[in-house]
N, C-alpha and C positions, 0 to 999 in steps of 0.2 A: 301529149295532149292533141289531137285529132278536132280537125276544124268543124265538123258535124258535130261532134260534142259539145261544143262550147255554144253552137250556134242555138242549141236546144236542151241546152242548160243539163246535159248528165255528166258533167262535170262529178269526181264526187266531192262530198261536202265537206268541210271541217269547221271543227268547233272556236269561238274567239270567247275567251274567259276574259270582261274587265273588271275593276272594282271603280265603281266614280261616286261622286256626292249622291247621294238618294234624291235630292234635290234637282240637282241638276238631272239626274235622269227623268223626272217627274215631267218637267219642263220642257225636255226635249220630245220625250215621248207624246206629251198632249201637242205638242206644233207638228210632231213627222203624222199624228193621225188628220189634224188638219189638212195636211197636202197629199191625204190617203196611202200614205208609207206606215209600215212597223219599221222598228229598230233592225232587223236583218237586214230588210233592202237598202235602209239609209246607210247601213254600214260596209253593206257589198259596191253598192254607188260609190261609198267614200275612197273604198283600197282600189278599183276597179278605175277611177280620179287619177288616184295615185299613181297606179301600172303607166297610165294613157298619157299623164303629164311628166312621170318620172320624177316627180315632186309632192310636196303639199300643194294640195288647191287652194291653200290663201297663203298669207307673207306671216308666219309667228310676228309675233312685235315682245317685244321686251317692254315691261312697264318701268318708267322712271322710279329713283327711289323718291323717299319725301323728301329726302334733302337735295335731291337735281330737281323735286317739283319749285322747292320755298327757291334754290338759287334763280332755277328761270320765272318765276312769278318776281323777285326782286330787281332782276334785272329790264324785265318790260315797265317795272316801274320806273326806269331809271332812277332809283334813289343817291341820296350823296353820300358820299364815299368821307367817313369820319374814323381816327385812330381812337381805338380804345384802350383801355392798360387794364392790366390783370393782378390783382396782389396772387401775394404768396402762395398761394393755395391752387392759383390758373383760374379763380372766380372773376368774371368779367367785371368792372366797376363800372358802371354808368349814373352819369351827375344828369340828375332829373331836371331840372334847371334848366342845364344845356343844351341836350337831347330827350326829350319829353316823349317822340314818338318813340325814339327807341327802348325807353326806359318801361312805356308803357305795354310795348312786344314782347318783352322780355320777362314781364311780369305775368301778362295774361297773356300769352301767345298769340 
């Protein structure tokens, strides 16, 4: 690869075959026309990112599951800490009585 090439783009070209949500290209497409890009240049910008940082240009994030979302919402609530018991079956008993909110969480989520 010859540095006058690259500096005037006759590089040759190759083809990038994706499949993504029809949606999500819809959306991205009408935004890259706003900043007056096509989907080629945003996507030679993107790997061309890549080359120049030797990474991804943002941090992936992993999304919590729903049960690390319910644990950390319970815990900022600091809720109190009460033992339950289980019959036979591992079905939770809760005495409505005693535990009202939780009996009503547990009912209607």
């Amino acid at each position: 690869m010859c540095y006058i090439c690259r500096e005037v783009n006759l590089m040759p070209k190759a083809s990038v075959n994706v499949k993504i949500d029809a949606e999500i290209k819809e959306l991205a497409t009408q935004l890259l026309e706003r900043m007056g890009l096509d989907q080629t240049t945003a996507i030679d910008i993107y790997f061309r990112q890549i080359i120049t940082e030797r990474r991804l240009p943002f941090q992936p994030v992993v999304n919590p599951t729903l049960g690390e979302q319910i644990a950390t919402a319970a815990l900022r609530r600091n809720p109190k800490r009460v033992k339950l018991e289980a019959d036979k079956a591992g079905n939770v008993l809760i005495d409505k009585e005693l535990h009202p909110d939780i009996y009503d969480w547990a009912k209607n989520g």
